[in-house]
C-alpha positions as CSV (number, residue, x, y, z in Angstrom):
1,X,115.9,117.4,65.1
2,X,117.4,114.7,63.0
3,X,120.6,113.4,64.3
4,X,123.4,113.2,61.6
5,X,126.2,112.2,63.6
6,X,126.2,109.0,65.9
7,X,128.7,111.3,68.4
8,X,125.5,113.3,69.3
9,X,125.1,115.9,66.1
10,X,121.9,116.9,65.4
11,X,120.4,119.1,62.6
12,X,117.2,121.4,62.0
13,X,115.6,123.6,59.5
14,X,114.5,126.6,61.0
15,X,111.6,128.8,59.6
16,X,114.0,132.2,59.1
17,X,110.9,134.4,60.2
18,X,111.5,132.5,63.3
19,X,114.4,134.2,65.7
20,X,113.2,133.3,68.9
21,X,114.0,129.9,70.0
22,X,115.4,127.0,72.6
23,X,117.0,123.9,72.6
24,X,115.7,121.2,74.6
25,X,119.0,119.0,75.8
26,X,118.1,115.5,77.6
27,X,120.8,113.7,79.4
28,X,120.0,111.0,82.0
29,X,116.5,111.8,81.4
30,X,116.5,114.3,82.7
31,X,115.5,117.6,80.5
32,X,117.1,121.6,80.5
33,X,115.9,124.6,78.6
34,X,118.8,126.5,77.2
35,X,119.1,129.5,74.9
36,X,121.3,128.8,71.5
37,X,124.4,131.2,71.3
38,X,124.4,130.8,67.6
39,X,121.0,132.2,66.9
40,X,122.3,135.6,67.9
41,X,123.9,137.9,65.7
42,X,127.1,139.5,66.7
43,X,127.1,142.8,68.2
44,X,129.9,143.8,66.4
45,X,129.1,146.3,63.6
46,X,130.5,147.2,60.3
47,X,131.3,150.2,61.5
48,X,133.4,148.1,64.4
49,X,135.2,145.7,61.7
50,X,136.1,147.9,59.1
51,X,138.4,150.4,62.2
52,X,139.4,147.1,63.5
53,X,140.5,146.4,60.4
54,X,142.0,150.0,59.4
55,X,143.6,150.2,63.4
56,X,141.7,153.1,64.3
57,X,139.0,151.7,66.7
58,X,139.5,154.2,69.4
59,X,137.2,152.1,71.9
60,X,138.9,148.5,70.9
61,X,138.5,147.8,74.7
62,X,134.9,148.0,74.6
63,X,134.8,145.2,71.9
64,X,137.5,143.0,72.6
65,X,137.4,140.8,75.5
66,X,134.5,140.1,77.7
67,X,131.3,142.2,78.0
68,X,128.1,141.9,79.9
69,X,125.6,143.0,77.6
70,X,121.7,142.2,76.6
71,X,121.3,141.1,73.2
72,X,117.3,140.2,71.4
73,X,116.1,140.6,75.9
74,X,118.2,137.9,76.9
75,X,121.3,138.8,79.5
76,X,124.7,137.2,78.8
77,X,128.4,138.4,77.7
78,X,129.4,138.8,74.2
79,X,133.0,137.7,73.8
80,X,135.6,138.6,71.5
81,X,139.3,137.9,70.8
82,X,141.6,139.0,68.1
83,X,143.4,135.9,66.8
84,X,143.6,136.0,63.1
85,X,145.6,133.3,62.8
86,X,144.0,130.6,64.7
87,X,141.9,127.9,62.9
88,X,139.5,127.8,66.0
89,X,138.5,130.0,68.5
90,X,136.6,129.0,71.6
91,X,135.4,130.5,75.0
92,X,135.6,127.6,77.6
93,X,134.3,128.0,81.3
94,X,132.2,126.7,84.0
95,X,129.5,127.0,81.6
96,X,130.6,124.5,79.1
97,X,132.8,122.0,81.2
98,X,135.7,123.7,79.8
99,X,135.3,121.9,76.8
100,X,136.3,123.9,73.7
101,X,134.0,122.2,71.1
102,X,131.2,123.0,72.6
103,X,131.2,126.9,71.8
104,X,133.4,127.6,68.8
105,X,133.2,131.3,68.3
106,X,132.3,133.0,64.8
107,X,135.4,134.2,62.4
108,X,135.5,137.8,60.9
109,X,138.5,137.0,58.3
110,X,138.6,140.4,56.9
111,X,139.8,141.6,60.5
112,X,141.1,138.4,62.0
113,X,138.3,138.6,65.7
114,X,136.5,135.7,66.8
115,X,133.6,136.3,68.7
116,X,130.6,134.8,70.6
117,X,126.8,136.0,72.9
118,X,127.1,133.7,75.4
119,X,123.5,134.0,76.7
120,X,122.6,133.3,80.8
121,X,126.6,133.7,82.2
122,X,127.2,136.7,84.3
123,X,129.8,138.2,86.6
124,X,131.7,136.1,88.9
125,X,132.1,133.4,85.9
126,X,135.5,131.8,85.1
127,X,136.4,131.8,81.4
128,X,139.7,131.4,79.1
129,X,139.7,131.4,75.3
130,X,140.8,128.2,73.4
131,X,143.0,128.8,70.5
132,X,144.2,125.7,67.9
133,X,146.1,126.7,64.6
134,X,146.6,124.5,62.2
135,X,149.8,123.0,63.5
136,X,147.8,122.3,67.0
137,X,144.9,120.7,64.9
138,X,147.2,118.3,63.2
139,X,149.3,117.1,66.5
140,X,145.9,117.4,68.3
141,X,147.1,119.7,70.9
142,X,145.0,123.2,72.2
143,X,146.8,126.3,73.8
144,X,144.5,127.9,76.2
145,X,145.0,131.6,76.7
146,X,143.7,134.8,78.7
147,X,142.8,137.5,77.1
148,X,145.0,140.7,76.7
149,X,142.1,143.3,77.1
150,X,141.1,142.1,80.6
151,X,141.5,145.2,81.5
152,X,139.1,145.0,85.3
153,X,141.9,145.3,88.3
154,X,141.1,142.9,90.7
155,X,143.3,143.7,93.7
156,X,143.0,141.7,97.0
157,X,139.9,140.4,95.8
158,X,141.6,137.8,93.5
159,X,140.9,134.3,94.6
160,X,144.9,132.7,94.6
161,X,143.4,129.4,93.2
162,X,142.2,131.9,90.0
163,X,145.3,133.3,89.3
164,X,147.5,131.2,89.6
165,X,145.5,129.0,87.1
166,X,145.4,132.1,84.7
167,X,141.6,132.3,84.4
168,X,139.4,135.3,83.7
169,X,136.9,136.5,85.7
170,X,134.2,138.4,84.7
171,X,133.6,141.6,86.6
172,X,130.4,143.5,86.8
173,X,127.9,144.2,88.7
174,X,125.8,141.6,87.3
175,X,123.2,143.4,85.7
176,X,124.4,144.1,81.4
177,X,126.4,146.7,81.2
178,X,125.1,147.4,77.8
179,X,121.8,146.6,76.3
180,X,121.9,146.5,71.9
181,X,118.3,147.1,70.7
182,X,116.8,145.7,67.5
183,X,118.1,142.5,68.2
């Protein structure tokens, strides 16, 4: 990799036969394997963008939000959030340091969803979605958000620290809830 940015941004060509890959990230010297969210495609379908788009997805819940899934025989949760307006989108967690420029989610502009396969996160982890517009980019300010289709009911379960903070948790029973083949 060839970096092109002195803030630490790097650049390869990939061979497009090749799908399968990892990164290699060193810090301190000291090295971690880690899969790349952006090498896998998003499980949402033209048949799921086009009744997005027309209002008529009757299962909207089953694509909007957080979802344990198994994309390409890799476990994670694909993540999605209608926000058509926003000029970023990002999922932000334990995972990333809640840092929102590490994992900027894809745009569909013809049906306004930002989404993301967050590969090797599971159930029990805390997320929130990190919205900017363009006002936000300007003044340099970020509006964090939950999401409207966490639709799980917690009950007593729900650690007070959690809630009061307005994070998401991500209920399952760790194993994908949904495997997508011929990825």
């Amino acid at each position: 990799m060839e970096k092109i940015h002195p803030e630490g941004i790097f650049a390869a060509e990939i061979d497009g036969r090749k799908r399968r890959y990892r990164l290699r990230i060193e810090s301190g010297g000291r090295y971690r394997d880690v899969e790349d969210p952006y090498r896998f495609p998003s499980p949402l379908g033209e048949l799921d963008l086009h009744l997005i788009a027309e209002g008529s997805h009757r299962r909207l819940y089953d694509k909007i939000g957080a979802h344990p899934v198994r994309l390409g025989g890799v476990d994670g949760v694909h993540f999605a959030v209608w926000a058509p307006n926003a000029s970023r989108v990002s999922v932000i967690g334990d995972f990333n340091g809640w840092d929102g420029r590490r994992n900027v989610m894809r745009f569909h502009p013809s049906v306004g969803v930002w989404d993301l396969f967050m590969p090797g996160i599971g159930a029990g982890t805390l997320y929130k979605f990190e919205l900017l517009d363009a006002a936000a980019l300007a003044h340099h300010r970020v509006h964090q958000e939950r999401e409207a289709y966490f639709f799980q009911v917690l009950g007593q379960d729900m650690i007070p620290e959690i809630a009061r903070e307005g994070h998401q948790v991500i209920v399952c029973d760790g194993a994908a809830d949904q495997d997508i083949h011929g990825l």
